[in-house]
N, C-alpha and C positions, 0 to 999 in steps of 0.2 A: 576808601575804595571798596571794602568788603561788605561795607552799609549798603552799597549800593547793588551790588552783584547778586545780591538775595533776590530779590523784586524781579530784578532781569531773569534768574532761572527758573522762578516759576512763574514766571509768564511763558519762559520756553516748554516748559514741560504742561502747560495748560493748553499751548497751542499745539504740543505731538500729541498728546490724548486724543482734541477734538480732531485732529487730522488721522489717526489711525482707527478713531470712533468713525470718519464717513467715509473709511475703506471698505471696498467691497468684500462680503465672505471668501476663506481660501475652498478653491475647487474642491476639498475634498472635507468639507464642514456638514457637509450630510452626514457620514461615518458618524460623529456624534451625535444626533438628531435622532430620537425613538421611533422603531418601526410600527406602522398598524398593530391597532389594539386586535382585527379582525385576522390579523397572520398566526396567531397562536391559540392554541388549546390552551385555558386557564383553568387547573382544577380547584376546588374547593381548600386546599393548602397552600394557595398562591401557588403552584409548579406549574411550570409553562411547557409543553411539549410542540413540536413541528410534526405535524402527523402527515404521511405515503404513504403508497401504497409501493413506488418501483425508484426506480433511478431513475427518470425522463421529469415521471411525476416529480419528485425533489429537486429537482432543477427548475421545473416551473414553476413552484412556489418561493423559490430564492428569486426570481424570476420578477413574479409578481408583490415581491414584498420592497424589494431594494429600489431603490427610486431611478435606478441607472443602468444602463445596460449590462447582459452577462455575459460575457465572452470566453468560451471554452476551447479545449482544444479540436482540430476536424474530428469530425466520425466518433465522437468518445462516447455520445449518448447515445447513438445508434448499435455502437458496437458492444455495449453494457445489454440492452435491450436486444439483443440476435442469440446474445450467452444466457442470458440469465431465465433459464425453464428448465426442463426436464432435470436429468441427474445433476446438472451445473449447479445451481440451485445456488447464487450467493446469498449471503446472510441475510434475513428477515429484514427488511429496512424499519418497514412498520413507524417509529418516530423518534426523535431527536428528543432527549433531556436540554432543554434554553435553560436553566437554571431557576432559583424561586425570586419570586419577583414583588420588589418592594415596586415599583416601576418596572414598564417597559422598557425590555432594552433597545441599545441603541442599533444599527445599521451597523456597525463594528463588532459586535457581540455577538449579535446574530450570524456574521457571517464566521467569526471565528468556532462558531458552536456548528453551525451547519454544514460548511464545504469540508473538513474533515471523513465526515458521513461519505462523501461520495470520493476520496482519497481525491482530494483537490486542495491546494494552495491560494489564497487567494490573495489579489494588492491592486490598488487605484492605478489606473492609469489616467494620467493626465491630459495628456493628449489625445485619448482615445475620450475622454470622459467617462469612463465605464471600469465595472470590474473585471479582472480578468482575470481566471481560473487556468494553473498549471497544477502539473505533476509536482508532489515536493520532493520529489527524489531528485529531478533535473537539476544537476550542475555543472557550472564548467570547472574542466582540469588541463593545466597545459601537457601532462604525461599521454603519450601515445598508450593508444589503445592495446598495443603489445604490452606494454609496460604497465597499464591496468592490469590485464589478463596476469602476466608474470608475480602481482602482489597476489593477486587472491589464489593460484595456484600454491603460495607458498607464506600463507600470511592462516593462523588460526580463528576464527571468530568463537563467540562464548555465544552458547544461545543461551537462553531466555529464562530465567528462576534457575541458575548455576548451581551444585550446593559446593559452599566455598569449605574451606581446611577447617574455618571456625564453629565448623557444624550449622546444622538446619539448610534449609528451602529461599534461599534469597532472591531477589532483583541483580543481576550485576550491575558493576556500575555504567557501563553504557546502556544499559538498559533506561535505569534512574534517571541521569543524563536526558533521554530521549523523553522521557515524562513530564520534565521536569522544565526543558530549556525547549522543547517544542524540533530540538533537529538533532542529528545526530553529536557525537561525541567527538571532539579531533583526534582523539587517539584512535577510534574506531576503524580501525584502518580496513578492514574488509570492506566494509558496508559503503564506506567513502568509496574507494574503489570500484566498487558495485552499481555505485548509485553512476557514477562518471564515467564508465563504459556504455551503460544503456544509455547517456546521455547526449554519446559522440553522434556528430549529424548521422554518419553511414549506419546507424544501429535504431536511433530514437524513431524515428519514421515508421517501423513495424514491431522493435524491440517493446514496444509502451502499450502493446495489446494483452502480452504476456504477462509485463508486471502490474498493469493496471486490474489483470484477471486474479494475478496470485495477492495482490494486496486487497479487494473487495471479499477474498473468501479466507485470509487469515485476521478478518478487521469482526470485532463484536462491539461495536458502538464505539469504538475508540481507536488510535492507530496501533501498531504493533511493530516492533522491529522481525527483518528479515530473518527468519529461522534458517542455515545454511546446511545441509546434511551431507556434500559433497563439491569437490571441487578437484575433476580430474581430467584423464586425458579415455576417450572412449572411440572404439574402432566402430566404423560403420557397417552395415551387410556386404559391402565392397570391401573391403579392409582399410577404408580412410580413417584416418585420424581424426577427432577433434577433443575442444576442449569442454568438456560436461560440465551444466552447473544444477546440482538442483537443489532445489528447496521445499519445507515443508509448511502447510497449512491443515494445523491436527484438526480432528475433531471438534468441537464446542460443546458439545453436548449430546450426550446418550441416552434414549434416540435423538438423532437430530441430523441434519444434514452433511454427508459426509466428507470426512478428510479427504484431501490428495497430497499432492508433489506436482513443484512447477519446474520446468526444466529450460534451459537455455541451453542451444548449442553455437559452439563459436568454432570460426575459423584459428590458425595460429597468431593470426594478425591482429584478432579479437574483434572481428568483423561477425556479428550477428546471423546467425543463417537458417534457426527454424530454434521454435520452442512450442510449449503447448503445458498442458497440468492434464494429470492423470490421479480417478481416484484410486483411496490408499485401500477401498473396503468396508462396508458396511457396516459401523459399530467394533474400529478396526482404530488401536493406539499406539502411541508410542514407537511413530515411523523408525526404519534407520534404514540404509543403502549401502553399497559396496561393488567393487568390479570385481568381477574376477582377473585369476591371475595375466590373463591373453589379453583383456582390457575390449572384448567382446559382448559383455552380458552382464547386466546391472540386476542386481539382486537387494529388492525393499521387501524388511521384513518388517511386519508389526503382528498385533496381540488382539484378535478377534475377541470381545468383552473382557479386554485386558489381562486375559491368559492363557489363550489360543495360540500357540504360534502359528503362524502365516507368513510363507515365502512365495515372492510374488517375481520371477525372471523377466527382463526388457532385453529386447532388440533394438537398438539403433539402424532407423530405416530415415526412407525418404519423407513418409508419412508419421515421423517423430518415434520416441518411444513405443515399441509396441507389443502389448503383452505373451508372452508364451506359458511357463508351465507354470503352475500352480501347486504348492508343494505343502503339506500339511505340517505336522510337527511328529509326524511317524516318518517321514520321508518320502511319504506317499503323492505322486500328482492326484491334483483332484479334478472330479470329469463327471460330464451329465449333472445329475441333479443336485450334486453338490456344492458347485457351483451358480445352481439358480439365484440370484437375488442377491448376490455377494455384491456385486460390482468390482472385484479384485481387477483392477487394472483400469479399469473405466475406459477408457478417453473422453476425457470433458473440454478439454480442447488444442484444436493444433492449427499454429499459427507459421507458416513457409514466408522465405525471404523472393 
């Protein structure tokens, strides 16, 4: 019987080959397949760059390179393009490192090297035929919104090059994590939290103008985890309560386009209700914040050519953070010409629910 059972299976297995040889390709077999030789910069060392000039432009070259349609989220390149001039100034886009190239890459590589650039995630969709580009912060969490708000109120985050007990300048490890594995850390418990408040329908709708602005100016060609500098409870010009969140996007380089703070303000409920980014200061390091004791007046102070001190006082208004005194490192306000060209306080942008 076993003489015979030979002959019969590879006849069977002759006939699934030719049969799965005249299947048609799976919908998303383009993803492997090399993009145009003419969508890339080749330099003389094989390195291949994706060259822009803006965030519109970079979308229309993913655009015109991918063989399928792009699908973003509403208003996202319009609203990149209304921010990005004057003192806003997001980072240089200028061009994309594709890597060096023994071959073109594929439609997959390209997109995982590219949609990064514009804080996008990107995945096939099938039914649509097309790619389509989200936030990658968006997740679902079954915790109310309350219950977000209540973790990051009482949950510490580590920012970014920590120095640990074992001396020296390091990466923490959700930081590593985050480099490493492309998303956050599970233990990351802030930032998870973070990411699933702005994510709740009643928030994400207006919330993703704010973080969409503080993540394109704390990004240098690569992503960056959330830098957290506060997480409190701040009285309004009325004496309303709410709850403060801000965060920092330092400098990059001196001179070079300056630092701010991006701030979100919530209700109790953890309902989204205005934010905006403010800059930190012209050639102006090493942010930090604080309330005072009333819970009135947010005080960021950083280090004009990293030894200056600078104390920079906020009001919580209608029209978001917004600056008053100016306080040197004599204790002095500063006024008239002293303030020329600083930008202490900026407003770069403010975004109402």
């Amino acid at each position: 019987m076993r003489i015979h059972t030979y002959p019969r299976l590879i006849a069977f297995l002759v006939l699934s080959l030719a049969a799965r040889a005249g299947q048609p390709p799976a919908p998303d077999a383009f993803l492997d397949q090399a993009i145009p030789s003419t969508a890339l910069r080749i330099n003389p060392n094989n390195s291949t760059w994706l060259q822009f000039k803006t965030y519109g432009e970079q979308v229309a070259k993913i655009k015109a390179t991918i063989p399928k349609p792009i699908i973003l989220p509403d208003g996202v390149v319009d609203f990149v393009t209304s921010i990005d001039k004057g003192y806003f100034c997001t980072f240089d886009f200028g061009m994309i490192f594709v890597g060096v190239l023994k071959e073109l890459p594929t439609n997959r590589k390209f997109l995982d090297a590219a949609c990064p650039r514009l804080e996008m995630a990107w995945s096939y969709n099938s039914s649509h035929d097309a790619i389509v580009l989200d936030f990658p912060w968006r997740r679902d969490d079954s915790r109310t919104s309350g219950e977000l708000l209540d973790v990051l109120e009482h949950t510490v985050v580590l920012s970014p090059n920590t120095v640990l007990s074992s001396g020296g300048s390091r990466a923490n490890p959700n930081e590593r994590y985050f480099w490493d594995q492309h998303k956050l850390d599970p233990n990351d418990s802030w930032r998870i939290a973070f990411d699933a408040l702005l994510s709740k329908p009643e928030n994400v709708s207006i919330a993703w103008k704010v973080r969409l602005a503080e993540d394109l100016r704390r990004d240098m060609g690569f992503p960056l985890l959330v830098t957290n500098l506060l997480t409190g409870k701040m009285k309004d010009e009325h004496g309303t309560e709410h709850v403060l969140i801000v965060n920092s996007q330092p400098e990059m380089m001196n001179p070079g386009p300056v630092g701010s703070i991006s701030y979100y303000v919530f209700d109790f409920q953890g309902k989204f209700e205005q934010g905006g980014l403010c800059s930190i200061g012209y050639r102006c390091t090493d942010a930090s914040v604080w309330l005072d004791r009333a819970g009135k007046q947010l005080t960021l102070r950083v280090f004009n050519n990293g030894s200056y001190q600078i104390d920079e006082q906020f009001a919580l208004t209608k029209k978001g953070l917004v600056i008053g005194d100016v306080i040197d490192n004599t204790g002095t306000p500063l006024t008239g010409y002293r303030l020329m060209g600083t930008n202490y306080g900026f407003p770069l942008l403010h975004v109402p629910n």
